[in-house]
C-alpha positions, 0 to 999 in steps of 0.5 A, spaced: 828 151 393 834 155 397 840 155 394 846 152 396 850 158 396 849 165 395 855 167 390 857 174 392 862 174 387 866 169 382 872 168 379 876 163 375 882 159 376 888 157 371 884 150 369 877 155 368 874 152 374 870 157 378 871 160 385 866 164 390 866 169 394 860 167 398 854 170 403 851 167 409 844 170 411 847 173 417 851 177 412 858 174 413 862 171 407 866 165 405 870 163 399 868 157 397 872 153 391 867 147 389 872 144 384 878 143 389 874 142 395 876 149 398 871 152 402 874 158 408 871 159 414 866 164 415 868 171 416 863 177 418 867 185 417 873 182 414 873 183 405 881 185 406 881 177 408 876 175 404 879 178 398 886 176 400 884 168 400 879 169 394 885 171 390 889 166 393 885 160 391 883 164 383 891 163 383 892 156 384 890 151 380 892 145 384 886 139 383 887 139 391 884 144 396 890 147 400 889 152 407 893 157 411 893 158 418 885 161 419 882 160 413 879 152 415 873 153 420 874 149 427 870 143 425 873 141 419 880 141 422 883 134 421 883 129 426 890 128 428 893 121 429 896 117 435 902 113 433 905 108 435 899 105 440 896 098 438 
């Protein structure tokens, strides 16, 4: 049976709840926060960013997950609503 992630890295946020640095098999890397949802796109060659959001979401301690600019992959983007159409 595979693994559903393959955690590179864990640490632990203010509410004990665990927080990955996980590897793709192509040898990129994600954080992935399954308490609060989070999970950042992939990054190949980029451990300063991987890092730095690793760190942020060590950090928070929100039951809901919250992303920066570039951190969510393109196809988990909210759709975003039409307003004022019936």
């Amino acid at each position: 049976m595979d693994k559903l992630f393959n955690p590179v890295k864990t640490g632990y946020d203010p509410r004990n709840r665990p927080v990955f640095i996980c590897e793709n098999e192509d040898g990129s890397q994600f954080v992935y926060k399954p308490g609060s949802g989070f999970k950042s796109r992939s990054f190949l060659n980029e451990d300063a960013r991987i890092e730095t959001i690793f760190n942020r979401q060590v950090a928070c301690g929100h039951a809901h997950a919250f992303y920066e600019e570039g951190e969510r992959e393109e196809a988990e983007k909210s759709p975003e609503l039409e307003s004022g159409k019936d």
